[in-house]
Structure formats: structure tokens, C-alpha cells
N, C-alpha and C positions, 0 to 999 in steps of 0.2 A: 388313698383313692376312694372317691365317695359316688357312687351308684346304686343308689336306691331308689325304688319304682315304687310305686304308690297307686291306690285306686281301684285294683281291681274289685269282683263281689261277684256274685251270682246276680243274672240278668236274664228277663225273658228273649225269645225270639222278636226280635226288631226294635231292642233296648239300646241304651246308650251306657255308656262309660267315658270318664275323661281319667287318664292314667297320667300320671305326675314322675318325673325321676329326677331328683337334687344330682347334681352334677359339681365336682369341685371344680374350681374358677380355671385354676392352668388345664385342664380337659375342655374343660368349656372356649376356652379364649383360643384355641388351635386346631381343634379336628372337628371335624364333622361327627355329628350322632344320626344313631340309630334305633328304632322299637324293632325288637326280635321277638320271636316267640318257639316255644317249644310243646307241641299238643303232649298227650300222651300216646307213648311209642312211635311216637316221629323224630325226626331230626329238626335242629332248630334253624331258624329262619327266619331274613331279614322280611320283616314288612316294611318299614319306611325308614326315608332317611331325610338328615335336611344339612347341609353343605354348611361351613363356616360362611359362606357369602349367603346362606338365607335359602338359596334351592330346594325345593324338596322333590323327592319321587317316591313312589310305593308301590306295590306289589298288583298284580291284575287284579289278583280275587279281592283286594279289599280299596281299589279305586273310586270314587264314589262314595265309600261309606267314611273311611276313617283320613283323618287329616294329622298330620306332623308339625308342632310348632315349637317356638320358643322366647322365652321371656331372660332375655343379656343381662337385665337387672338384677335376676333373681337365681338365673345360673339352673335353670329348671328348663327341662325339654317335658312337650305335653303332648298326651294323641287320643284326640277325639275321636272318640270308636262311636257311629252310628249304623242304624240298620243291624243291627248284629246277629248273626248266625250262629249255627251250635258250633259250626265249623270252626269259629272263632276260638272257642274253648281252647285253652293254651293258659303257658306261664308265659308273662310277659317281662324282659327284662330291657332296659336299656344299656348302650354301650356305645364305645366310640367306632366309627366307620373307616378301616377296617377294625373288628373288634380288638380288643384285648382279652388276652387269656384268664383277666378275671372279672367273671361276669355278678357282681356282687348281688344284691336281693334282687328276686323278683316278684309278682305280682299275680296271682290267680284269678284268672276270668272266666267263668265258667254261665255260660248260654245255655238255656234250658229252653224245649221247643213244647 
């Protein structure tokens, strides 16, 4: 199973990020994905998702800012994080929607005000 997230970094207040996750093809070719994130001592949480037909939806607090997409070619799901908050700050991991129990690497993003 290949879930690896890519991209994050430290960012000021109102920075951007585009965050990367390789996805192996049979996950890719059947479920729907998701970017989750998990702050510190929170629980973790879907931000967006985007359907095997292409659909996406995301979360209130980050409508607007950050976008879900993906490239069939390359089996990579991508999320442009704009506008960015401290509140932001989280590990970001990719997964299939509903997730699976193993959520391989994720990606530190950390928003500095």
C-alpha cells in the first residue's frame, strides 16, 4: 500500500502549500481520496475529499482557501492550501475515503502568525 504525503514546511500567515501524496494505482483506480489532518492534541480530520467521479467537497473552515485535486496519470492526489492559518498547523496525511486503518506517512505543516 503506498500513501505517502509530501510538501509540507513551515509557512507564514497567509502562505501557501501544495501538498503531494503517490497513491498505488488499484487505490487509486477504485475509491475515493481524502487530505486529513491531525493538529497537535486533537483528533484527526477529514479536510477534503474528491470522489472517484471527480467530485470534491471540504470542510467549512478551509472552503475558500484550500482546493483537492488529482492527476489519473500519475496516481498522485494534490491540495492547494491557500490563505493559510496557524490553525492550519497539523500533520497532513492522505487516505482512501472511508480511510483505511493504515495511514502511511504524513506531512508537517506548520503556519507561523
Amino acid at each position: 500500500v503506498q500513501l505517502q504525503a509530501f510538501g509540507g514546511g513551515l509557512v507564514q500567515l497567509g502562505g501557501s502549500l501544495r501538498l503531494s501524496c503517490s497513491v498505488s494505482k488499484k487505490i487509486f483506480s477504485i475509491n475515493g481520496m481524502g487530505w486529513y489532518r491531525q493538529a497537535p492534541g486533537k483528533q484527526r480530520e477529514e479536510v477534503a475529499r474528491i470522489t472517484s467521479y471527480g467530485n470534491t467537497t471540504s470542510i467549512d473552515s478551509v472552503k475558500g482557501r484550500f482546493t483537492i485535486s488529482r492527476d489519473i496519470t500519475k496516481n498522485t492526489v494534490y491540495l492547494q492550501m491557500d490563505s493559510l492559518k496557524p490553525d492550519d498547523t497539523a500533520v497532513y496525511y492522505c487516505n482512501r475515503v472511508p480511510p483505511s486503518t493504515y495511514w502511511g506517512q504524513g506531512t508537517e505543516v506548520t503556519v507561523s502568525s
